[in-house]
mmCIF file of the N, C-alpha and C atoms, coordinates in Angstrom:
data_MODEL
# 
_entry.id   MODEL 
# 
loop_
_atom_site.group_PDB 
_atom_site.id 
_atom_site.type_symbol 
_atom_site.label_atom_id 
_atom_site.label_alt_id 
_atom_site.label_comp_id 
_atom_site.label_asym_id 
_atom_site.label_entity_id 
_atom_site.label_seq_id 
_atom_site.pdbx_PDB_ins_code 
_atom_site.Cartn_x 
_atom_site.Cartn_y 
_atom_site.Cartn_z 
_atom_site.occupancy 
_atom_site.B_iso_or_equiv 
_atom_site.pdbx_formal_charge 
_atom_site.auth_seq_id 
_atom_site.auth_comp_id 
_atom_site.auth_asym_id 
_atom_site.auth_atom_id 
_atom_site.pdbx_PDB_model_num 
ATOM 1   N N  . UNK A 1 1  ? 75.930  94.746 -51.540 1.00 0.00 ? 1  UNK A N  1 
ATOM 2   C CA . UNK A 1 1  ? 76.566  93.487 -51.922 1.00 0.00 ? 1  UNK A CA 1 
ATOM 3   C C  . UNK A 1 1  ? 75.549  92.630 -52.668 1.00 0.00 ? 1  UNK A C  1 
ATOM 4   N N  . UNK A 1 2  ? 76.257  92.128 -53.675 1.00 0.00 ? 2  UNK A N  1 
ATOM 5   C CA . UNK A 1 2  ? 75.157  91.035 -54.542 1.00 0.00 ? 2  UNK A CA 1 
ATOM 6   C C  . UNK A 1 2  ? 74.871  89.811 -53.912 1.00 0.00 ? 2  UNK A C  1 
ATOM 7   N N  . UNK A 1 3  ? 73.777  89.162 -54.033 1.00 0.00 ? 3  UNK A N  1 
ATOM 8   C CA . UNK A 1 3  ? 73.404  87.691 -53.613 1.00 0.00 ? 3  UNK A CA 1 
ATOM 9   C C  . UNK A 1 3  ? 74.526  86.614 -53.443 1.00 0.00 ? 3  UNK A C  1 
ATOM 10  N N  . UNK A 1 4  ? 75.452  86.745 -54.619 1.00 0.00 ? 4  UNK A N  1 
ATOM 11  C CA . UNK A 1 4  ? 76.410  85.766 -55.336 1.00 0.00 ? 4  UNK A CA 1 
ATOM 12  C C  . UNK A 1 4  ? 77.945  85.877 -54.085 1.00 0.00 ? 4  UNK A C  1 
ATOM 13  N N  . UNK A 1 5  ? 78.054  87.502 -53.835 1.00 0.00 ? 5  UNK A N  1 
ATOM 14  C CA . UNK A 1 5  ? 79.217  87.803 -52.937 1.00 0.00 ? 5  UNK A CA 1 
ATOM 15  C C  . UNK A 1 5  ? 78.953  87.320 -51.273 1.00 0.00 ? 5  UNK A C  1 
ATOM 16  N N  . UNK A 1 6  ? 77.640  87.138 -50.712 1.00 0.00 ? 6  UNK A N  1 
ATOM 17  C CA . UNK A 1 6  ? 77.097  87.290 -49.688 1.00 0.00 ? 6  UNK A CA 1 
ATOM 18  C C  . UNK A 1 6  ? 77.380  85.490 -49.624 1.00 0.00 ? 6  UNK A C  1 
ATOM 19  N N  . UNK A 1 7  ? 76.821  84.770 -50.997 1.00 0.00 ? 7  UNK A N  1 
ATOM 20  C CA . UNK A 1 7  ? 76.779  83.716 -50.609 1.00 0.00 ? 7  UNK A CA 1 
ATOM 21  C C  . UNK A 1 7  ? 78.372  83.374 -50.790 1.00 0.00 ? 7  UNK A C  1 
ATOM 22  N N  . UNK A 1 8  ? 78.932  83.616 -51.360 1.00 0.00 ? 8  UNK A N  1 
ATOM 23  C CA . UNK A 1 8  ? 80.306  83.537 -51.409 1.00 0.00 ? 8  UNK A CA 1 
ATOM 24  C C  . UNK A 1 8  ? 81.614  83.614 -49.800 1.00 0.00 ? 8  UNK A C  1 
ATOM 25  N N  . UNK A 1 9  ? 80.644  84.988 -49.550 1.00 0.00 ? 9  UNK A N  1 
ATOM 26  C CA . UNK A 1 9  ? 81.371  85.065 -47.972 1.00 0.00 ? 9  UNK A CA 1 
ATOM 27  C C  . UNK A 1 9  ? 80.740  84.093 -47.150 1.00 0.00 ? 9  UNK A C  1 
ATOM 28  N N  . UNK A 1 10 ? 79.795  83.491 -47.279 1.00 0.00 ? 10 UNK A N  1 
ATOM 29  C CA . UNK A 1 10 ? 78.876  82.509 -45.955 1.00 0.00 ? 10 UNK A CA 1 
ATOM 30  C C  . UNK A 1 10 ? 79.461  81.395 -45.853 1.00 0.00 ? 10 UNK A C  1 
ATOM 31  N N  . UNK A 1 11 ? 80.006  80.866 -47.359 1.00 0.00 ? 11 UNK A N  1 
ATOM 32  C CA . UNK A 1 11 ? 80.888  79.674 -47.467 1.00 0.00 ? 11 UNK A CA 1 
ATOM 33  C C  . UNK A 1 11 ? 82.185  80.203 -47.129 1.00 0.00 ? 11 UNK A C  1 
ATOM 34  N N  . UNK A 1 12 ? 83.142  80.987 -47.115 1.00 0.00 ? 12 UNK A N  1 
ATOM 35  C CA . UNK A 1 12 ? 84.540  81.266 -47.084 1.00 0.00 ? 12 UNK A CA 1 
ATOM 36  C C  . UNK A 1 12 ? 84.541  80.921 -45.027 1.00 0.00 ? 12 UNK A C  1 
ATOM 37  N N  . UNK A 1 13 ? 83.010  81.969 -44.762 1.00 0.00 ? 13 UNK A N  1 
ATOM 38  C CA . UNK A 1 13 ? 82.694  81.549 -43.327 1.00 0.00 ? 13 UNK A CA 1 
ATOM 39  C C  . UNK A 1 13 ? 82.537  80.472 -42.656 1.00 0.00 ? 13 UNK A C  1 
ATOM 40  N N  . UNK A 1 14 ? 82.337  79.406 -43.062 1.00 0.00 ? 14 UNK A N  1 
ATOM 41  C CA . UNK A 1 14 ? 82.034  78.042 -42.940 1.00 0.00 ? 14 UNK A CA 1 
ATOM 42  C C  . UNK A 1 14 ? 83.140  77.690 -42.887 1.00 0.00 ? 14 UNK A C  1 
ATOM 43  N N  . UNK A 1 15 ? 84.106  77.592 -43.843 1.00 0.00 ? 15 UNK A N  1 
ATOM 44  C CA . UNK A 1 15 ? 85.185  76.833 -44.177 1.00 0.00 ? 15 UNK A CA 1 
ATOM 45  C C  . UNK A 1 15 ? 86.233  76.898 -43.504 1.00 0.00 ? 15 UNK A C  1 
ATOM 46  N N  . UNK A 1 16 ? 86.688  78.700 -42.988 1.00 0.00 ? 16 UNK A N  1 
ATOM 47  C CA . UNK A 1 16 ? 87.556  78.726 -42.074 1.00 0.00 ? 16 UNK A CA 1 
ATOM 48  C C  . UNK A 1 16 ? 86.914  78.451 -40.573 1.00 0.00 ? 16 UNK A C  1 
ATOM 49  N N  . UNK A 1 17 ? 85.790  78.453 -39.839 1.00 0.00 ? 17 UNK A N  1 
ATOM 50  C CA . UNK A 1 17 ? 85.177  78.221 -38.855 1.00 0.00 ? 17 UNK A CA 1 
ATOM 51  C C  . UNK A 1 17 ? 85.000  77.023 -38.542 1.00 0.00 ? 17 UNK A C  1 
ATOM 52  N N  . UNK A 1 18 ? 84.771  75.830 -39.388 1.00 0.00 ? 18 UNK A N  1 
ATOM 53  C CA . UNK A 1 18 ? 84.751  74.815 -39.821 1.00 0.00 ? 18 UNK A CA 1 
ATOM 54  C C  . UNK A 1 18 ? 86.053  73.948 -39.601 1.00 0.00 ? 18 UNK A C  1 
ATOM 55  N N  . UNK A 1 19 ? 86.849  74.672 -40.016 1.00 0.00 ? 19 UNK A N  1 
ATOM 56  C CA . UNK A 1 19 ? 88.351  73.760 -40.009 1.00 0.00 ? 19 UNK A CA 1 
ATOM 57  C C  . UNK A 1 19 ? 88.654  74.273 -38.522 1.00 0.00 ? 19 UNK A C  1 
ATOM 58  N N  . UNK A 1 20 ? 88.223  75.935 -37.986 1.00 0.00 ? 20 UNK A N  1 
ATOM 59  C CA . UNK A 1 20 ? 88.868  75.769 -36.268 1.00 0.00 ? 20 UNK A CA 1 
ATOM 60  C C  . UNK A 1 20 ? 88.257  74.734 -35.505 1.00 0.00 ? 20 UNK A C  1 
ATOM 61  N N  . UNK A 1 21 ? 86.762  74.460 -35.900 1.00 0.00 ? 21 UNK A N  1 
ATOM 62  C CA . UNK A 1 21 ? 86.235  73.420 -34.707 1.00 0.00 ? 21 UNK A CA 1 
ATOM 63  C C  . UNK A 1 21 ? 86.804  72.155 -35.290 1.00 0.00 ? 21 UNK A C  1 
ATOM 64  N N  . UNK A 1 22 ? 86.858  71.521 -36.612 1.00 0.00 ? 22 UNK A N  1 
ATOM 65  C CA . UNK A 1 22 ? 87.179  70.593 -36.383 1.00 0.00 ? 22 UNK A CA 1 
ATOM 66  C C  . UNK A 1 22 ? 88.939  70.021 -36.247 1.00 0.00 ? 22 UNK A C  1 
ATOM 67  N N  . UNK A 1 23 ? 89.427  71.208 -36.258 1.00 0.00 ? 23 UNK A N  1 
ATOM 68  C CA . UNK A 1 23 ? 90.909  70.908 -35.385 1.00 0.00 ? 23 UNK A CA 1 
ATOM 69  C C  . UNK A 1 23 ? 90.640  70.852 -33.963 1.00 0.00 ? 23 UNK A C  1 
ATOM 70  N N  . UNK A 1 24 ? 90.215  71.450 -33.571 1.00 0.00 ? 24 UNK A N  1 
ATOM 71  C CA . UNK A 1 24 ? 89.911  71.704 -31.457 1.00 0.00 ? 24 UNK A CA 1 
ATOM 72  C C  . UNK A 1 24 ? 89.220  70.081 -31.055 1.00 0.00 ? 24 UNK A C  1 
ATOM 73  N N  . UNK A 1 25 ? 88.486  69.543 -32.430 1.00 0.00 ? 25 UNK A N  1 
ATOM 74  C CA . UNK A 1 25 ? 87.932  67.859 -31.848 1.00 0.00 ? 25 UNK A CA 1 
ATOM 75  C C  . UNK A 1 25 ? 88.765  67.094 -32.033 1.00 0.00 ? 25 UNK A C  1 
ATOM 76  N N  . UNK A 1 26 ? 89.709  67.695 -32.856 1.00 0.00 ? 26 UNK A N  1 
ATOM 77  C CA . UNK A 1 26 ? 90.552  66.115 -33.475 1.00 0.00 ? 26 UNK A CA 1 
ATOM 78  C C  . UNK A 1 26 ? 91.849  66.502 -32.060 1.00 0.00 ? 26 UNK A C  1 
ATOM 79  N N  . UNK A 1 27 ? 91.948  67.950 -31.947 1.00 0.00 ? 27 UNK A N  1 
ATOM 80  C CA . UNK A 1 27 ? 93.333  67.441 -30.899 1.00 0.00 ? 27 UNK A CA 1 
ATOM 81  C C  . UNK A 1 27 ? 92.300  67.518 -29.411 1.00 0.00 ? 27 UNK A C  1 
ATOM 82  N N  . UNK A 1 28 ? 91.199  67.424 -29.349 1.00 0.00 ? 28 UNK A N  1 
ATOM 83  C CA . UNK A 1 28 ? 91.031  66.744 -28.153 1.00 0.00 ? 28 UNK A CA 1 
ATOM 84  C C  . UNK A 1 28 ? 90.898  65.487 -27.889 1.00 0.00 ? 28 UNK A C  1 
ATOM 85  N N  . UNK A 1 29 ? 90.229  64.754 -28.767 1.00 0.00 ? 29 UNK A N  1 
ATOM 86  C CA . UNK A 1 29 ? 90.134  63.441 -28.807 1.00 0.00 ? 29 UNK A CA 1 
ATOM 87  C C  . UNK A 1 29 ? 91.528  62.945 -29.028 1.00 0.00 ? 29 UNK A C  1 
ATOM 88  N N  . UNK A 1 30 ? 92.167  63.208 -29.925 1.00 0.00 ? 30 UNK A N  1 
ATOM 89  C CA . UNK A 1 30 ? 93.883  62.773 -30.082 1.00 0.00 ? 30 UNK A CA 1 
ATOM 90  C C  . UNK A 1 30 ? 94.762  64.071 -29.792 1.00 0.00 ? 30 UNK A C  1 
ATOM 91  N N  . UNK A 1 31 ? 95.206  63.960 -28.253 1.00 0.00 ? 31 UNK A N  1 
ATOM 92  C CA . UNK A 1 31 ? 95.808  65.126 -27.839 1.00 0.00 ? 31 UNK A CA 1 
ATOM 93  C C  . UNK A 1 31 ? 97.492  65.145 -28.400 1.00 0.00 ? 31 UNK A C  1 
ATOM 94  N N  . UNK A 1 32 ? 98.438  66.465 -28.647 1.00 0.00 ? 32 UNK A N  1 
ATOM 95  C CA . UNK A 1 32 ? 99.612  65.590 -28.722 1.00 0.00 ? 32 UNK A CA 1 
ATOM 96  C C  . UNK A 1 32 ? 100.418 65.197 -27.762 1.00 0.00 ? 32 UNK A C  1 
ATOM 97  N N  . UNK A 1 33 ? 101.586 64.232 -28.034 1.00 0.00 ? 33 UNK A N  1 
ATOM 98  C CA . UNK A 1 33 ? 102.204 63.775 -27.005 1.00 0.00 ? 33 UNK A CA 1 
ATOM 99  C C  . UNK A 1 33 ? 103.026 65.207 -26.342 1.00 0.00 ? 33 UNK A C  1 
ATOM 100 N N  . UNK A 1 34 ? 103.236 65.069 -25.105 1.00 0.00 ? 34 UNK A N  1 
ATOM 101 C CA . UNK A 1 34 ? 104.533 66.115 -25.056 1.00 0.00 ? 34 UNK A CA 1 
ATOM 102 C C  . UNK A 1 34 ? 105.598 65.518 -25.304 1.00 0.00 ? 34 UNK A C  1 
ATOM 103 N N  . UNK A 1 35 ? 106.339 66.968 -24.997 1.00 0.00 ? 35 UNK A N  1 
ATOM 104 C CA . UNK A 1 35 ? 108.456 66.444 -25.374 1.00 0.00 ? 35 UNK A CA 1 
ATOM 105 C C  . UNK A 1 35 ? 108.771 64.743 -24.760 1.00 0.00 ? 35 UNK A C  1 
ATOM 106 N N  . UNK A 1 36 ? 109.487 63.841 -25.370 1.00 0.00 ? 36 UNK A N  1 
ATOM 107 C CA . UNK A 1 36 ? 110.284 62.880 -24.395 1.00 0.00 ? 36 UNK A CA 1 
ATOM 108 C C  . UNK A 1 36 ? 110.825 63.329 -23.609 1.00 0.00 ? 36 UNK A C  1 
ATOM 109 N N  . UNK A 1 37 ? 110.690 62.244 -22.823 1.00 0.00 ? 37 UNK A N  1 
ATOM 110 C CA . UNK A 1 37 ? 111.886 62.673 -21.146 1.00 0.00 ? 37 UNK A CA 1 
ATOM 111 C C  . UNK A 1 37 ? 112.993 62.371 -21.532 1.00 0.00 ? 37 UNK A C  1 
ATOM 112 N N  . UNK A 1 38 ? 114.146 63.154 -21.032 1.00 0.00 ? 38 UNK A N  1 
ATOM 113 C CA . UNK A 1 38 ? 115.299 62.845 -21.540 1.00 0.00 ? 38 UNK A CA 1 
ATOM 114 C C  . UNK A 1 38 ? 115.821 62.358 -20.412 1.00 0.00 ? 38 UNK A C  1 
ATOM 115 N N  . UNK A 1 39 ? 116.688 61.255 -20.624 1.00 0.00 ? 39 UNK A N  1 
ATOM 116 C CA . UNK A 1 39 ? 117.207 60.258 -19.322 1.00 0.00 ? 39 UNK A CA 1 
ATOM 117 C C  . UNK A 1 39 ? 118.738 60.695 -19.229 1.00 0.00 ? 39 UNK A C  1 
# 
């Protein structure tokens, strides 16, 4: 693999790894609501 593909995959790695942690902080800190109660 060339320099260019390696660095190419390190960022593609980042980016999707990146977006799992920073979804897992944002819905812990802002969890969602559950269903309404229905009366």
């Amino acid at each position: 693999m060339s320099a260019g593909a390696i660095a190419m995959l390190i960022v593609a790695i980042v980016i999707v790894w990146g977006g799992l942690v920073a979804s897992i902080v944002h819905l812990r800190r802002h969890p969602d609501p559950g269903p309404p109660d229905e009366v």
